[in-house]
N, C-alpha and C positions, 0 to 999 in steps of 0.2 A: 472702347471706340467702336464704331459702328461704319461699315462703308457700303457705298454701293454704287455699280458702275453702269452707264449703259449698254456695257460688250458682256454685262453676264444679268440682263435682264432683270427681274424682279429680286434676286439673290443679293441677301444680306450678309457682308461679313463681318465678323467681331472678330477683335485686334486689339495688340496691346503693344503698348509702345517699349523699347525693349533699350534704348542706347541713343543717344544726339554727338555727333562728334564734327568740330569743324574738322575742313579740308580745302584750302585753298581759301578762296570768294565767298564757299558757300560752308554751310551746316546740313551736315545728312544727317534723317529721321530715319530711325530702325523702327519697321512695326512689323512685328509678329504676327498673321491670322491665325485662329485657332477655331474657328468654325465656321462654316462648315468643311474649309480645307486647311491647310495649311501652309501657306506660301510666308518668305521674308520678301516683306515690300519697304523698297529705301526710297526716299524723296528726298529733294535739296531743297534748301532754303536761302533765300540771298537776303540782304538788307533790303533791297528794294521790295521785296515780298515782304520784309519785316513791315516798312514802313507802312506800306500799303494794307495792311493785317491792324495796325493801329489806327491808321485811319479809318477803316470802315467797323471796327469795333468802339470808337468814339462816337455812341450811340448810348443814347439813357437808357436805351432796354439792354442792351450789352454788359455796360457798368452795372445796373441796378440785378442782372444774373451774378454775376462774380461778387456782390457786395452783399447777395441774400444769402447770410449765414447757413437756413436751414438746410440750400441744397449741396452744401459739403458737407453735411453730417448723413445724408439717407442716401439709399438706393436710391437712382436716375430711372424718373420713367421711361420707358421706348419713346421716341416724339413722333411714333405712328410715319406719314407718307411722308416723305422729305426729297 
């Protein structure tokens, strides 16, 4: 995983997702960074985030990423400026 914020300017961090556990309402995401620092960053997730995550991935170019076999078999390119 790849993240970037605008409170640390052009700086890219790579992350790995570590553990999902509900609690309550919501679902906390464990993500591990491991470059260039290392912090544990947790996010929640609610249904309504679900829902709203299905909907706007209910897109032919969305489906037709998750249905193209070859990009779970290789190494993911960087997608450059994002």
């Amino acid at each position: 995983m790849l993240f970037r914020s605008t409170g640390l300017g052009k700086t890219e961090l790579v992350g790995e997702i570590t553990d999902c556990k509900a609690q309550g309402d919501h679902l906390i995401l464990f993500v591990n960074t491991i470059d260039p620092v290392r912090w544990k960053v947790r996010a929640t997730v609610t249904l309504k985030d679900m829902r709203k995550l299905i909907v706007v991935c209910f897109k032919w170019s969305i489906v037709s990423f998750f249905l193209n076999i070859k990009r779970w078999l290789r190494e993911p390119e960087h997608p450059g400026e994002y």
